[in-house]
C-alpha positions in Angstrom: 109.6 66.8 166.2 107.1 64.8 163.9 108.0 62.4 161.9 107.2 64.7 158.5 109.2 67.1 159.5 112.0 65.2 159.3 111.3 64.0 156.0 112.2 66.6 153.1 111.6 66.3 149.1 115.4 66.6 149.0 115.9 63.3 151.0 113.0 61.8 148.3 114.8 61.9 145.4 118.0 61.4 146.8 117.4 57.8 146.3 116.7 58.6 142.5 120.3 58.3 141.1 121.1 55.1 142.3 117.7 53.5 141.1 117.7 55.1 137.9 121.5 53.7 137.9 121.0 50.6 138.3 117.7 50.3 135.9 119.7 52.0 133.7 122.3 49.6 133.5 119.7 46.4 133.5 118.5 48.1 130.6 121.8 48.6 128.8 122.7 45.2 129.4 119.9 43.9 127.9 120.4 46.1 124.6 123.9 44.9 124.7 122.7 41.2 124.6 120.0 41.3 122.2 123.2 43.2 119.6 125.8 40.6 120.1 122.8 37.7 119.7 121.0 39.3 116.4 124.7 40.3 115.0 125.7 36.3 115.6 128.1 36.9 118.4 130.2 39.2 116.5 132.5 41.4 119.1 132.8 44.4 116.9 129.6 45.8 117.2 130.1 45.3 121.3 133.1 47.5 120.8 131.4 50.3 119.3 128.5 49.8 121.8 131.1 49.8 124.8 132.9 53.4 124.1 129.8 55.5 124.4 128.6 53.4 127.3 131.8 54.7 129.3 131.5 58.0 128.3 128.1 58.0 129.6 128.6 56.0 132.8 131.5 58.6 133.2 129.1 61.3 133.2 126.3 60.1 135.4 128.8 59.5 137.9 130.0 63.0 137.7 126.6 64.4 137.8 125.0 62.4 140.3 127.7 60.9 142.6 130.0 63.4 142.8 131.2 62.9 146.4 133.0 60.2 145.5 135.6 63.0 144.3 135.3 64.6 147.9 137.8 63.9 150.5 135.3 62.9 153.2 138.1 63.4 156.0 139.1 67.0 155.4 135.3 68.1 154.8 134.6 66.5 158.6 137.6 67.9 160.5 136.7 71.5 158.6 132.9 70.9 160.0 134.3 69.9 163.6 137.0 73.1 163.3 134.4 75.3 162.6 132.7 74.8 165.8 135.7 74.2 167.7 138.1 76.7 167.0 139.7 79.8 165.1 142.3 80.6 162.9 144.7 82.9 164.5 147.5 82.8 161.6 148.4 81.9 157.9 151.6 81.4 156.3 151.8 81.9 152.6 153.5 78.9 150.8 156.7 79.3 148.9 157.5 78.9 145.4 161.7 79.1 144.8 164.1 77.7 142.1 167.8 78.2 140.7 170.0 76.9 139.3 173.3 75.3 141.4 176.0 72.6 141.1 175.1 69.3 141.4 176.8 65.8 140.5 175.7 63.7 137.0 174.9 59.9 137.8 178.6 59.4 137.0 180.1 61.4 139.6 181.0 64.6 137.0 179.7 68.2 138.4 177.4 69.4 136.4 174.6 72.5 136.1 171.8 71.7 137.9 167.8 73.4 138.3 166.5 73.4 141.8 162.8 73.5 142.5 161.5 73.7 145.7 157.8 74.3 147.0 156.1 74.7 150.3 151.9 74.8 150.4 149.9 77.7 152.4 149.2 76.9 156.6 146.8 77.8 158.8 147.3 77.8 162.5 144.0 76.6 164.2 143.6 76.9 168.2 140.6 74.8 169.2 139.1 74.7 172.4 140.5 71.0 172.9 144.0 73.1 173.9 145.7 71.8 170.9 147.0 74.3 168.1 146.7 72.4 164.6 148.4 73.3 161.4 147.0 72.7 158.4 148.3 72.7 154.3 145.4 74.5 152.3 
């Protein structure tokens, strides 16, 4: 394989985010210094600076860094499962409640709700020889 095939346009501008992270935030900090030196060090016009800065920082991340949301250890046994085995069975979870007797924290009976939950399963046999349950 050639070298430009490996290289995509996707794998180009992957770097993008992070470098127009971080030059936006040298850029933001130097607005932010050049407010609190022309307003004469005077901390309330940081504060209303600072609020929309998180609301924006809060949004880039979502946007461009969302895998930091992504539980990187499920999404790589789900790849390796894929391959590797198949699903011969799923168990619906279980949603129950009621109402029973139960015992105040001063030792009187008294009327008491119940909840109780269980998640979905899914039996996986691999070709390792191991059958693997897992919650959904």
């Amino acid at each position: 394989m050639a070298l430009w095939e490996d290289f995509s346009m996707s794998s180009a501008f992957s770097v993008l985010p992070g470098f127009m992270g971080f030059i936006f935030v040298a850029f933001i900090l130097l607005i932010i210094a050049k407010v609190f030196i022309s307003s004469g060090g005077d901390w309330s016009s940081l504060v209303v600076m600072i609020i929309p800065l998180i609301v924006i920082a809060v949004v880039w991340v979502c946007l461009f860094h969302p895998d930091i949301f992504e539980d990187k250890q499920a999404i790589a046994w789900h790849e390796w499962a894929t391959d590797h085995c198949k699903i011969t069975e799923r168990v619906d979870g279980d949603k129950s409640e009621g109402v029973g007797l139960g015992l105040s924290m001063k030792g009187k009976p008294m009327l008491a709700h119940f909840n109780s939950s269980t998640s979905d399963k899914t039996l996986y046999e691999c070709d390792d020889g191991v059958k693997y349950w897992r919650n959904e």
